[in-house]
Backbone as CSV, one residue per row, in Angstrom:
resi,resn,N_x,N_y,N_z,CA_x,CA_y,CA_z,C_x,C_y,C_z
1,UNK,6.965,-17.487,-67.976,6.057,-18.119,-67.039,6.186,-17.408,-65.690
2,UNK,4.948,-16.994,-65.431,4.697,-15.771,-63.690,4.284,-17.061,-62.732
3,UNK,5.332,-17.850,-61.994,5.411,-18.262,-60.866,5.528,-17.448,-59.790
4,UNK,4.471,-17.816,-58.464,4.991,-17.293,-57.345,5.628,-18.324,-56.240
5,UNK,6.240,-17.873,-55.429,6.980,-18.619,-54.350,5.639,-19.718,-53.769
6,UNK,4.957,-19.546,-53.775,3.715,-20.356,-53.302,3.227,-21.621,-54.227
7,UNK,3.274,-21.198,-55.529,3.394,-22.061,-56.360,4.550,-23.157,-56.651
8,UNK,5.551,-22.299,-56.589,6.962,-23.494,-56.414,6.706,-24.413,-55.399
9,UNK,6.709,-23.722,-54.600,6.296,-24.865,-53.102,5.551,-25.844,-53.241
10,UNK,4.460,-25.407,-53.753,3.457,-26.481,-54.198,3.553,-27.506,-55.063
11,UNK,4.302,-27.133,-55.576,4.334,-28.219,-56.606,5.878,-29.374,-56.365
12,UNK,6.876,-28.480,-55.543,7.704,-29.555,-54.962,7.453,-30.328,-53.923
13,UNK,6.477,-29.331,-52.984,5.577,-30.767,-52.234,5.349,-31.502,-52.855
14,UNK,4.497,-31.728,-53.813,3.486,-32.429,-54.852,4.388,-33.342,-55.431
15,UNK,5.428,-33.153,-55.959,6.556,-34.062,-56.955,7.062,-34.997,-55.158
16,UNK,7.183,-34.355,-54.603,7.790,-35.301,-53.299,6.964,-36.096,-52.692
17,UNK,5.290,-35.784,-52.704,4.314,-36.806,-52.252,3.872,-38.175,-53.570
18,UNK,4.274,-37.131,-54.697,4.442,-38.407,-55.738,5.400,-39.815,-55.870
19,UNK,6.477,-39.358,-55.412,7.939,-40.443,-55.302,7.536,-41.212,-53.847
20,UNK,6.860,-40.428,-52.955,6.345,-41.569,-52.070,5.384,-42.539,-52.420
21,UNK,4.694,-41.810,-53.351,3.653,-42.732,-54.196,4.200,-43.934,-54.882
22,UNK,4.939,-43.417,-55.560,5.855,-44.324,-56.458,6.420,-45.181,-55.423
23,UNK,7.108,-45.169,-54.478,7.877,-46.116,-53.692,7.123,-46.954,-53.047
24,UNK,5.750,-46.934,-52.816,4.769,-47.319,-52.131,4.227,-48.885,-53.300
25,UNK,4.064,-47.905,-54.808,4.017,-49.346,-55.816,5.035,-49.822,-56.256
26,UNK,5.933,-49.316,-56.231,7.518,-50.044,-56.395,8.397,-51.255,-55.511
27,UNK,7.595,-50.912,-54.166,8.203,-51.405,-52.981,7.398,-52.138,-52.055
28,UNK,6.039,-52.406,-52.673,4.913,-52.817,-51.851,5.182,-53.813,-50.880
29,UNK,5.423,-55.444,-51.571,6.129,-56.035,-50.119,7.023,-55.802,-49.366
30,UNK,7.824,-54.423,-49.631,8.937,-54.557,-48.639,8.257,-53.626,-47.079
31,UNK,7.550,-52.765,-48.165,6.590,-51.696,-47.256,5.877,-52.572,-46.391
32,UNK,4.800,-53.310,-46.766,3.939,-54.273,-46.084,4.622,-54.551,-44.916
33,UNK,5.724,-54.872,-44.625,6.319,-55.823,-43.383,6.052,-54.584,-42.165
34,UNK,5.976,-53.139,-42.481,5.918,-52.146,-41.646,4.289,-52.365,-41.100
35,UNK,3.536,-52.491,-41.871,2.280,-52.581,-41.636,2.062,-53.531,-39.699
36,UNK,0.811,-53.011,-39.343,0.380,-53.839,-37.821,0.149,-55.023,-38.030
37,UNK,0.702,-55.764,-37.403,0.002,-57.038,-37.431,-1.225,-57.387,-37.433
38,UNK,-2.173,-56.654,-36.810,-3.271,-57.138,-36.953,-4.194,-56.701,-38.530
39,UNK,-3.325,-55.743,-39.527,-3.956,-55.719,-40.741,-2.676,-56.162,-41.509
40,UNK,-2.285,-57.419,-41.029,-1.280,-58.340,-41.899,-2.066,-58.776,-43.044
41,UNK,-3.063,-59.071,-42.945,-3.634,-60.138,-43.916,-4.300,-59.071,-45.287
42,UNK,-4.025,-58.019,-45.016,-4.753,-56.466,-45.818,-3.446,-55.918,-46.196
43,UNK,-1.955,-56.316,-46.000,-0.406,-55.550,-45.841,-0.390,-54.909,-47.111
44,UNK,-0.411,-55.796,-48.019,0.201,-55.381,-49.658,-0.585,-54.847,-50.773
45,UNK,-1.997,-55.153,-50.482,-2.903,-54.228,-51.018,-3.158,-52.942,-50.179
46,UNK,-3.250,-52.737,-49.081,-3.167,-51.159,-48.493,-1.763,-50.499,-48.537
47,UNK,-1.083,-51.001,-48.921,0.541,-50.329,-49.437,0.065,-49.662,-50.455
48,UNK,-0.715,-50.804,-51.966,-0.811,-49.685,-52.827,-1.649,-49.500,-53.222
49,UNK,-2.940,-48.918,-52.370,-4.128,-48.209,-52.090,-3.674,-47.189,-51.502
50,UNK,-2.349,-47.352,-50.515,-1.643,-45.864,-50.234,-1.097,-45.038,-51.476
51,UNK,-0.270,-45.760,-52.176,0.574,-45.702,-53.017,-0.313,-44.840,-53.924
52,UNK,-1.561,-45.441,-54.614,-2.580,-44.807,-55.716,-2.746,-43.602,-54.898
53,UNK,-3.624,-43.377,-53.636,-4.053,-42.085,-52.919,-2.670,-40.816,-52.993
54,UNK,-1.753,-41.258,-52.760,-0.589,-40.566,-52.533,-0.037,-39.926,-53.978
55,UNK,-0.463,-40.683,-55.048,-0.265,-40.038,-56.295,-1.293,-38.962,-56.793
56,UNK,-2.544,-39.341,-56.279,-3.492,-38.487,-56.534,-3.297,-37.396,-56.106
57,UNK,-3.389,-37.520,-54.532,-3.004,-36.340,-53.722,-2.034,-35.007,-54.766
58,UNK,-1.085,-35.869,-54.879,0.379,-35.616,-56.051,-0.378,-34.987,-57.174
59,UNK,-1.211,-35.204,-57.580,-1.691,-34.774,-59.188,-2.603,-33.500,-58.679
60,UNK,-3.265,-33.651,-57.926,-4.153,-32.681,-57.374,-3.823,-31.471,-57.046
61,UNK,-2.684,-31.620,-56.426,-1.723,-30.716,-55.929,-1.244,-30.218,-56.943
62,UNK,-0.334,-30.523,-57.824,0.266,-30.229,-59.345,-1.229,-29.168,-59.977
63,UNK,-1.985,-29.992,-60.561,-2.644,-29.108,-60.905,-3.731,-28.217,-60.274
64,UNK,-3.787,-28.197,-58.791,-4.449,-26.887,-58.361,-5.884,-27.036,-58.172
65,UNK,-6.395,-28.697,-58.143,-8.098,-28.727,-58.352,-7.776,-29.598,-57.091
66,UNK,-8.789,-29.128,-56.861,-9.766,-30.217,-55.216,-8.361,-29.754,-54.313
67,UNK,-7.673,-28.727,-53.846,-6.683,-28.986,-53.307,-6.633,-28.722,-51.952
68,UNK,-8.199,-28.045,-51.569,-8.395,-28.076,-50.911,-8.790,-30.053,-49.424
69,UNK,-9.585,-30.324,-50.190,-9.635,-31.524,-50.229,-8.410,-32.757,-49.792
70,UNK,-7.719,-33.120,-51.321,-6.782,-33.403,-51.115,-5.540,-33.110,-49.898
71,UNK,-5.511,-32.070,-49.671,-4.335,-31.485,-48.404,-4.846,-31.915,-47.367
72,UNK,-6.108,-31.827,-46.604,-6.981,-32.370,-45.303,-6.693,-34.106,-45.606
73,UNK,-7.144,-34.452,-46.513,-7.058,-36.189,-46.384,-5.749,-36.552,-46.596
74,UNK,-4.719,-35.972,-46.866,-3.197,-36.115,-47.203,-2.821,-35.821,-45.523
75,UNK,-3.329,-34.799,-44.667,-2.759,-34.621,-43.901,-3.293,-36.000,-42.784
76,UNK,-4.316,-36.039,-42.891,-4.930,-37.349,-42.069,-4.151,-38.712,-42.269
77,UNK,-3.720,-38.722,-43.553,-3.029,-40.058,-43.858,-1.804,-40.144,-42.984
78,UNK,-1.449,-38.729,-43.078,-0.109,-38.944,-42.541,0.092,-38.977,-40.786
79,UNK,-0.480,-38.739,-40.544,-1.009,-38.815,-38.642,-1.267,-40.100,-38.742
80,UNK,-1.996,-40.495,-39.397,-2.676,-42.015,-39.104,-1.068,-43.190,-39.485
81,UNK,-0.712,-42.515,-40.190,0.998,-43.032,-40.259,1.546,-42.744,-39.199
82,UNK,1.943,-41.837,-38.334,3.318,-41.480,-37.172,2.353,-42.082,-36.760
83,UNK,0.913,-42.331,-35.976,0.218,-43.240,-34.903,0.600,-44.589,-35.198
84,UNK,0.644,-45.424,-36.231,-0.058,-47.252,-36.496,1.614,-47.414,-37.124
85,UNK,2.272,-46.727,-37.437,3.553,-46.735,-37.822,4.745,-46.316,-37.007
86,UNK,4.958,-45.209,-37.207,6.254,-44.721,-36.860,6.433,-44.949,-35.179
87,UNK,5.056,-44.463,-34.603,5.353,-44.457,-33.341,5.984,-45.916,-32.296
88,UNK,5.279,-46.974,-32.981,5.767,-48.169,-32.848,7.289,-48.815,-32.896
89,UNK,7.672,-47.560,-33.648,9.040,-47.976,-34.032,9.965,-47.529,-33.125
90,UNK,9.518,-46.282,-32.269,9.879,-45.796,-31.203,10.421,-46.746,-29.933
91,UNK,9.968,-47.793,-30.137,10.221,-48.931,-28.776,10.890,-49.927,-29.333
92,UNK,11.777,-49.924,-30.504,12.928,-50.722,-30.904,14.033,-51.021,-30.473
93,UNK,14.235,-52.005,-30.180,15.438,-52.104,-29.163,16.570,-51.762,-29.842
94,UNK,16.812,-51.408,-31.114,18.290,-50.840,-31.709,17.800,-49.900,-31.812
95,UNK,18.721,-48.681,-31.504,18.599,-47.077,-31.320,18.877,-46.981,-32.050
96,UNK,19.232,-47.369,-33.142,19.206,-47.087,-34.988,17.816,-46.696,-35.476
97,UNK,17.292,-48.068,-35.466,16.099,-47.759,-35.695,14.842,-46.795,-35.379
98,UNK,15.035,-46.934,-33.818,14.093,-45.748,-32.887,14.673,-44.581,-33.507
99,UNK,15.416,-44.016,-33.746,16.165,-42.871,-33.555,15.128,-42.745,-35.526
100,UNK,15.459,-43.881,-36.823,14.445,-43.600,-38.003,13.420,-43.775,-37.305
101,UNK,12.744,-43.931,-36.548,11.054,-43.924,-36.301,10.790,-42.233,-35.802
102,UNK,11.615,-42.036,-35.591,12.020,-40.353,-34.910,11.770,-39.327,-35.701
103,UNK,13.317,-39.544,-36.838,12.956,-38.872,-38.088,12.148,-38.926,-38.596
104,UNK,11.206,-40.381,-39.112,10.166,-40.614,-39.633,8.805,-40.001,-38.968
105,UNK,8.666,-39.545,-37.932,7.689,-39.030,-37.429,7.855,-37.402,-37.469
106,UNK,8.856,-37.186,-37.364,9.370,-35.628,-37.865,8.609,-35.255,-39.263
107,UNK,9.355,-35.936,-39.904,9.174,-36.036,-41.476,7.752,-35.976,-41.932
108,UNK,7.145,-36.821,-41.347,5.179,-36.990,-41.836,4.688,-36.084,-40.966
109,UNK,5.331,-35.209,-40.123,4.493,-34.454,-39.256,4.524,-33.126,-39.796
110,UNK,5.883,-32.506,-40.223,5.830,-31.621,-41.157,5.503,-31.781,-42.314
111,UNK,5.192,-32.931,-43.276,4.732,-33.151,-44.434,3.000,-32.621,-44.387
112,UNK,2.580,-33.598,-43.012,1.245,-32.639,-42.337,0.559,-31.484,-42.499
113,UNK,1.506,-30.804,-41.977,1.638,-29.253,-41.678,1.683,-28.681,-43.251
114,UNK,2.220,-29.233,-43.690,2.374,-28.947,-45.251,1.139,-28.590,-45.865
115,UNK,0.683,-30.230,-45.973,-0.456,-30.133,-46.471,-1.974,-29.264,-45.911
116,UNK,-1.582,-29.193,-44.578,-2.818,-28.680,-44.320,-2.896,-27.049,-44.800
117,UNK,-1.235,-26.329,-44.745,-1.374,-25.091,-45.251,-1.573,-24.483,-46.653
118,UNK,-1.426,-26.091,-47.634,-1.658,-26.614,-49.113,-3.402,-26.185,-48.849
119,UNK,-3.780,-26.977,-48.287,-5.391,-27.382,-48.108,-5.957,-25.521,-47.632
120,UNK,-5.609,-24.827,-46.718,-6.039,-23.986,-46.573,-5.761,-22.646,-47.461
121,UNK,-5.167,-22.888,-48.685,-5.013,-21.907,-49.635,-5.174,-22.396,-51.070
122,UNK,-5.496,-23.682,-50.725,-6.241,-24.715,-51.962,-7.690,-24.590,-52.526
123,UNK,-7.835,-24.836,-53.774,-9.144,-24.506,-54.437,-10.384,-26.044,-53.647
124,UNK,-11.111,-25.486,-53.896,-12.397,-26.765,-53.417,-12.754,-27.184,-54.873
125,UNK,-12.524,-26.833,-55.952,-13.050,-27.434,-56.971,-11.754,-27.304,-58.180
């Protein structure tokens, strides 16, 4: 099997946006409590409406179709996460926590970056 370094990559992104997937339907109410208050009443079904998107993304990626696609709306998800999420977490009064809202914004920001360089060497169909 003729793998290139580009391909590996891709596809361990892909297995790593999947297990977020997975944790997303595995973990839905615990996830939910992160959610804004003001889409409390939407918490546990947009966990895993994330959860489904995030697997797709995951499959898309794996196999190399729409990946263009997929990487742009993967990368949007995840901005729209460090904004309505992480950043919030930033003003926690235990520096435990601020300090994970930190990492966590690290983390989805290069996951970002990821995807968008997924998306710009990704097929459109």
């Amino acid at each position: 099997m003729n793998m290139n370094i580009t391909t590996i990559g891709r596809i361990i992104f892909a297995l790593v946006v999947a297990v977020f997937g997975v944790f997303h339907l595995t973990n839905a109410n615990a996830m939910s409590a992160m959610i804004p208050s003001f889409l409390s009443g939407m918490a546990v079904p947009l966990v895993y409406i994330t959860g489904f998107c995030l697997i797709a993304a995951a499959i898309s990626i794996i196999i190399n179709r729409y990946t263009y696609y997929s990487g742009i709306l993967l990368a949007i998800f995840l901005i729209i996460t460090i904004m309505m999420i992480h950043v919030l977490g930033l003003s926690d009064p235990d520096p435990m926590r601020a300090q994970m809202s930190m990492s966590s914004i690290l983390k989805d920001a290069a996951m970002a970056a990821a995807a968008l360089v997924i998306a710009g060497i990704g097929k459109k169909s």
